[in-house]
N, C-alpha and C positions, 0 to 999 in steps of 0.2 A: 389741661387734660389732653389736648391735641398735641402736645410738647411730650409729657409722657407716653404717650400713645407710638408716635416717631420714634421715642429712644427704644423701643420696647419691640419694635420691625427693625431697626438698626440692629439691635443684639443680636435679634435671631438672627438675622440674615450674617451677620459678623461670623455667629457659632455656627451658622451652617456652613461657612465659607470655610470655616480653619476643619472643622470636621471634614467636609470632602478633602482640603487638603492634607489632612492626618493622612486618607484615605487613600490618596496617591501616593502618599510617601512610603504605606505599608506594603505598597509591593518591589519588596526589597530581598535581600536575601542575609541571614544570620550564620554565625557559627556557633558554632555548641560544642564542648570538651568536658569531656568528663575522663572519670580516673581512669588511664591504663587502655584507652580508647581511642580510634582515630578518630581525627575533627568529623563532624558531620556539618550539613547545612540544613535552615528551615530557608524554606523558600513562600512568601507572604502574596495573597492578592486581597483585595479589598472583605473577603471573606471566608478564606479557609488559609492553609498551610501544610506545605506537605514537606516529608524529609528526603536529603538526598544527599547519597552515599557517596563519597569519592571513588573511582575505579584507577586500580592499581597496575601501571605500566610497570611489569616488572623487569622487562629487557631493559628501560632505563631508570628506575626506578623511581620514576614518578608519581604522585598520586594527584589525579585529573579531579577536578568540578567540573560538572556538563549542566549549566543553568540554562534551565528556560528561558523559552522568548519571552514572558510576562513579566520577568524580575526587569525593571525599565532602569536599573543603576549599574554602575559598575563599582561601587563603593559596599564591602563587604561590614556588618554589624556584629562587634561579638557579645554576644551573649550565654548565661548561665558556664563562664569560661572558668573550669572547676582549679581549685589551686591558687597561682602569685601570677596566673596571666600566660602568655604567648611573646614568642619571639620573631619576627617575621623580618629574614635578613638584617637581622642586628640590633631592630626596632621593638623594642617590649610594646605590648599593650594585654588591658586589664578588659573585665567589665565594662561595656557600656562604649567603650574606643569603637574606630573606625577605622579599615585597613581600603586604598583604593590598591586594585588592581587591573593589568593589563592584558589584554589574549597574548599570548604565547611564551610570557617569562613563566621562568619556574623560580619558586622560592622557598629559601630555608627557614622549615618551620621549625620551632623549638618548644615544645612544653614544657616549662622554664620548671615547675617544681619537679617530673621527673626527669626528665632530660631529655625524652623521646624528641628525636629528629625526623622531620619525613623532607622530602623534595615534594610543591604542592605548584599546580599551575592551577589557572581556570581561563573557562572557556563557555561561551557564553551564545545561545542559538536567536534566531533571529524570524518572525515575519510567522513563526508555524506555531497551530496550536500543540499542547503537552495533552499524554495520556498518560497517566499516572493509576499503573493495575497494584492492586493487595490482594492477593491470594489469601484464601483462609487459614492457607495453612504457614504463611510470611514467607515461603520458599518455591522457586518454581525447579526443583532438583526430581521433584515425582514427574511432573510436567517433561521432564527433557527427558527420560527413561525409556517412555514411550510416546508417541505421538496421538496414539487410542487414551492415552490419561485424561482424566477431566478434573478440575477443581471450579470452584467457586472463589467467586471474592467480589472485591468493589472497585469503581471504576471514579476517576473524577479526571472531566474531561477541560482544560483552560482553554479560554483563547489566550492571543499573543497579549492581547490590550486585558487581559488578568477575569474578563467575564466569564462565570462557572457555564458551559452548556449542559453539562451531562454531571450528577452527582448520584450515585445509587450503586444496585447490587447487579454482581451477574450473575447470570445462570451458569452460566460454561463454561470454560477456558481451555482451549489442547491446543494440540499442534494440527498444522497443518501442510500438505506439498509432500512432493516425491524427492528428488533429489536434494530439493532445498532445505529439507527436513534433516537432511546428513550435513548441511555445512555449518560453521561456527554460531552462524546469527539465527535463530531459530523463527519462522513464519509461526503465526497463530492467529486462529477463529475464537471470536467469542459472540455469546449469545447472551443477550439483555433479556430482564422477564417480561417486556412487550414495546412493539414498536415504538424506535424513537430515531430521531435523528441525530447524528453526530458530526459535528465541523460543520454543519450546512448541508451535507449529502440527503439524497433521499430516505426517508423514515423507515428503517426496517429494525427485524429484531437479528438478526444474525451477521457479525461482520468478518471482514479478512483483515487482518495485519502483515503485509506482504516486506516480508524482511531485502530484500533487493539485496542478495549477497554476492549475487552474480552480475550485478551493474554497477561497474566502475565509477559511468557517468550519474544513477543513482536519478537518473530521468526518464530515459524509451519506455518503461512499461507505460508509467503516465504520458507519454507522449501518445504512445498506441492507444491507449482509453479513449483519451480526447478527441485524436482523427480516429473512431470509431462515431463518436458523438458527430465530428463535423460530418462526415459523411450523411446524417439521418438514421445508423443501425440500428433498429427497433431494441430498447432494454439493455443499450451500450453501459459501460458500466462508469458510473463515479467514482474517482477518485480522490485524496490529498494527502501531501505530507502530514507527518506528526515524528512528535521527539515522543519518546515512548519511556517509560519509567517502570518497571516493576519491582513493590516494594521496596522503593525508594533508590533501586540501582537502575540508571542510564544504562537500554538494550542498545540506541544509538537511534538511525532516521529511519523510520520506518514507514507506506505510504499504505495508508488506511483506504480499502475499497468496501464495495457491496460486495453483497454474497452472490456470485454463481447458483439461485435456489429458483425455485419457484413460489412466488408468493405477491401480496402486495408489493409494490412499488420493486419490486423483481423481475422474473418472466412471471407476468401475467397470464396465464392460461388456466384452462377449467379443471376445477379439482375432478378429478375423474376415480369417484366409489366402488368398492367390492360389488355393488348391488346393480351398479349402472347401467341399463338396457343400450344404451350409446357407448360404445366403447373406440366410438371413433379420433375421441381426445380429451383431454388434454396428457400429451408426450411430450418428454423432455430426455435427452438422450447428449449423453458423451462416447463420443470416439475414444476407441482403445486400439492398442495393438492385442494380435491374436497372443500373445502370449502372457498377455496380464490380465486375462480372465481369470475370476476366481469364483468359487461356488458361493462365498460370498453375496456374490454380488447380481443380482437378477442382468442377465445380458441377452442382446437378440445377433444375430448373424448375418449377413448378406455372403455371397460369394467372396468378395475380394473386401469388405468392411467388417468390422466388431462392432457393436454399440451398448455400454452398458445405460441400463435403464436408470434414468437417477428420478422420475419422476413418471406415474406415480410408484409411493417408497414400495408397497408390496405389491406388486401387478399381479391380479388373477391368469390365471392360466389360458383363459379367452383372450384377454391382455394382451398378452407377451405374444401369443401365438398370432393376434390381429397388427402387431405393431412389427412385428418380425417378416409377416406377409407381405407387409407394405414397404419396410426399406426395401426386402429381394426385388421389389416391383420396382423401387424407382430407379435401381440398380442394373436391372433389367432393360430399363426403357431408356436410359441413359448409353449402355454398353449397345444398343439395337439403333442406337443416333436417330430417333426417333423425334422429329420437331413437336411432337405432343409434349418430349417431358416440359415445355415452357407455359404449363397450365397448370403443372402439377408439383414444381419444385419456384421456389422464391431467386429466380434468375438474377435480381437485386442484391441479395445479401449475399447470394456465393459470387457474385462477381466481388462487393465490395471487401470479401474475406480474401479472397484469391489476390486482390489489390495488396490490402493489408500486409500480407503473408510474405510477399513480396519486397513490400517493404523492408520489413523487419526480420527475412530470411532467420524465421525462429527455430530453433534445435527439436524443440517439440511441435511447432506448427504443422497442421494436417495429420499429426500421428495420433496424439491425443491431446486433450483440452480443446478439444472442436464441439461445441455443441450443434443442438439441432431442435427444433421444437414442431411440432404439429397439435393444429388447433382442433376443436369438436365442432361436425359437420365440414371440413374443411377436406379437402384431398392434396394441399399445398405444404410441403415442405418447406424451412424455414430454416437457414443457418444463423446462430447466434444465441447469446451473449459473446465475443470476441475474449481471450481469455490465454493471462500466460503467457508473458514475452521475456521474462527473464533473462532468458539466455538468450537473446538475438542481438541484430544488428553488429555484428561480430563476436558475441560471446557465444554464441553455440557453434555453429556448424564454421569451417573455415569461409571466408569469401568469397574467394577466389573457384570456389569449388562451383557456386552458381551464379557467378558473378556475368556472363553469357547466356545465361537461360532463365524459362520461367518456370520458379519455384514450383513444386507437384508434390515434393516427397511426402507419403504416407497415404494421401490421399488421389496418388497416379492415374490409375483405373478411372474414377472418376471425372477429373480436374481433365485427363487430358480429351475424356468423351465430348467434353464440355466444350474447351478450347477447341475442339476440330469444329465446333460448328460455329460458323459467322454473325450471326445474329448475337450468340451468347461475346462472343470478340468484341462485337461493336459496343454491348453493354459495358465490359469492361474500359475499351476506350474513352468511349462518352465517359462515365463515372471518374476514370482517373483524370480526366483532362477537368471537371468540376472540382476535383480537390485541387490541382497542382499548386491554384492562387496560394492558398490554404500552405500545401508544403515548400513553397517558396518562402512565405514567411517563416517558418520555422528555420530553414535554412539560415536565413540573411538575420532574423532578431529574434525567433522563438525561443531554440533552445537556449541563446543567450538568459532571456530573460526567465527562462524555468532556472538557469545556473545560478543566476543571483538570489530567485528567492528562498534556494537551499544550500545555498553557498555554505555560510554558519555551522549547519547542522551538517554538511557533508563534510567537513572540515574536521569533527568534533566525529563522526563516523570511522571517517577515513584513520585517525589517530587508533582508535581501539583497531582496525583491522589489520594495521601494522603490525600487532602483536601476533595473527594468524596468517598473514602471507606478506608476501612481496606487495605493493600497489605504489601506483603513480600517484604525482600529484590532479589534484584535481582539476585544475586547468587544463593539463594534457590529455585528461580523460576526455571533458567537452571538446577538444580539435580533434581528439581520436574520432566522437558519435558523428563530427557536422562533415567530417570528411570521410566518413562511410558513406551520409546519409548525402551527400553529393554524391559520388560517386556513383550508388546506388539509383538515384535517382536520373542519370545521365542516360544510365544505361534502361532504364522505362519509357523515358521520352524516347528513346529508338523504335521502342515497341509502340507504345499507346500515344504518344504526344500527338501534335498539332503537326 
């Protein structure tokens, strides 16, 4: 009985050992052919499958695989292969074969019963998890139309090691960003039907897909997040890569944030009601320039600032008129170099924004995507969520242009009230001289080490953007950031250093 009993925990444990290993082996990647059809791929993890389209380089007429980090092989399965099979560089294979391939050959594929030829590479990402969108409507062609378009669909979110994190429906999906919105790789917001986390990031329901079409290096925005966070900036924003899929076709790398909103695990501030006898707060407000007001959009004024209202969405007319009183006031008490305003404005975050800004000499910094928040019962001004570096660190403004001075632009008036008074100086000093440790590492192994872990996917990026401009290789893109981001920094240690 104890004889049978042992065989009988052997098997299980036997079966459950070859089952996990089935298990591992299923995350693999297959091809499918059918009649009159290019190849497609099913892409496997231990419990779903999703499809993925090849993308066709027509300058050379190639047709790219962009495989996830989860697929763990480099060995290709064919399956459901319609006809007498495939020809791959001279080699037939039928049902059920096995093709290994390599990053960066391309090969002659042949659909042997009707003769269709393609040129096929693949290419294969590494370290990031995949989002994989389905619109309802299997097309995002409404979507690119307009950027006010909304669809629905479903989202399933891998990690790299093939764990589902996120499986379900969206609410929303559009576009989103100003200029960015006009270039080839298209940014998008989407909206979950309640708070969840994504990749690890904080729980919220509304995100950003920040298509980075204006970073070469495909790094600085995420770098500015992070020394946002290193600093302490209250509500600094999370970020992470991801290889992004919609409807089965590779958009390329794109780095998933939070939302710029107000709400849980957001900017935390008090919902402030139509009915409210306190209408001292909760505000949330973005810098605009005067000439991108629109009726639209509820806005309040200073002398030399714009701010549209982004929170709250409908401001009563007590509101707007009480929150409009109050930037003129701190505008006022700022422009009159007044040492009061250091009780009434967050001397911390606009120093460590003013740092930031600096930094990253961003094309839209200070102009717009500035936030600001004010609490209820509070008379303290608040700059932040940090936001929007796309075009910096050499991709917006030339260099050389403030490559001797400290950044101001859009916010001048202000910044420079600021800067003439000592006290707010010294803040700045002390503050940057606590990060420097901090940007010395980045210097000497940081950005190194963000370049490796997107290496793959920027690789596999940089390939489709070939087809809509000129770009470097990617290695000379990271000497380009680290010898800005020297140089830039040389010239800080003049001002602020030790």
């Amino acid at each position: 009985m104890r004889k049978r009993y042992k065989l009988l925990v052997l098997s299980i444990l036997l079966t459950a050992l070859a089952f996990c290993y089935s298990k591992i082996e299923d995350r693999n990647a297959q091809l499918i052919l059918r009649e009159d059809e290019k190849p497609q791929m099913i892409v496997r993890t231990d419990d779903m499958e999703q499809t993925v389209w090849p993308w066709y380089d027509e300058s050379e007429d190639i047709l790219y695989f962009f495989l996830p980090s989860f697929v763990d092989t480099d060995t290709i399965y064919f399956d459901k292969i319609w006809g007498s099979g495939v020809e791959i560089d001279g080699e037939k294979y039928s049902w059920g074969g096995s093709f290994q391939w390599q990053a960066g050959k391309v090969y002659r594929f042949r659909q042997m019963k009707t003769d269709l030829t393609y040129r096929i590479a693949f290419e294969k990402s590494e370290n990031l998890p995949a989002l994989f969108v389905h619109t309802d409507s299997g097309s995002l062609e409404y979507l690119h139309e307009n950027k006010e378009h909304q669809e629905q669909g479903m989202l399933a979110v891998i990690a790299e090691n093939g764990n589902i994190g996120y499986h379900g429906r969206i609410d929303k999906l559009s576009g989103r960003g100003n200029s960015t919105w006009d270039s080839y790789k298209k940014p998008y917001s989407l909206t979950l039907p309640a708070s969840y986390s994504l990749c690890g990031l904080e729980a919220g329901e509304k995100w950003y897909l920040l298509a980075m079409a204006y970073e070469s290096d495909k790094i600085h925005s995420k770098m500015m997040y992070d020394m946002a966070r290193q600093m302490g900036m209250e509500y600094a924003i999370e970020s992470t890569w991801v290889d992004l899929y919609c409807n089965g076709e590779y958009q390329g790398l794109y780095l998933l944030t939070e939302s710029v909103t107000v709400g849980d695990g957001r900017v935390e501030i008090e919902a402030l009601e139509e009915n409210d006898t306190d209408i001292s707060g909760g505000y949330f407000l973005e810098k605009e320039t005067f000439d991108a007001a629109t009726v639209q959009e509820p806005y309040v004024c200073a002398d030399y600032a714009m701010f549209i209202v982004r929170y709250p969405k409908a401001p009563t007319k007590e509101q707007l008129a009480y929150i409009s009183g109050y930037m003129r006031w701190i505008e006022q008490m700022l422009l009159a170099k007044d040492p009061a305003y250091r009780d009434y404005v967050d001397v911390d975050s606009f120093a460590d924004h003013l740092i930031l800004e600096n930094i990253a000499l961003d094309a839209d910094g200070m102009m717009r995507s500035t936030f600001f928040y004010k609490r209820r019962g509070s008379d303290k001004l608040y700059l932040g969520p940090v936001w929007d570096y796309d075009r910096a660190m050499g991709g917006g403004y030339p260099v050389e242009q403030y490559e001797n001075s400290v950044f101001m632009v859009g916010m001048e008036v202000w910044y420079e009230a600021l800067y003439a008074d000592e006290y707010f100086r010294d803040t700045v000093t002390t503050r940057y001289q606590s990060l420097r440790p901090y940007l010395q590492w980045l210097l000497e192994s940081g950005i190194d080490t963000y370049a490796d872990e997107i290496r793959a996917s920027a690789e596999m990026d940089r390939i489709m953007e070939r087809a809509h401009k000129q770009t470097q290789d990617y290695d000379t893109a990271i000497e380009d950031l680290k010898e800005y981001f020297a140089g830039r920094l040389e010239y800080l240690d003049s001002l602020w250093g030790e």
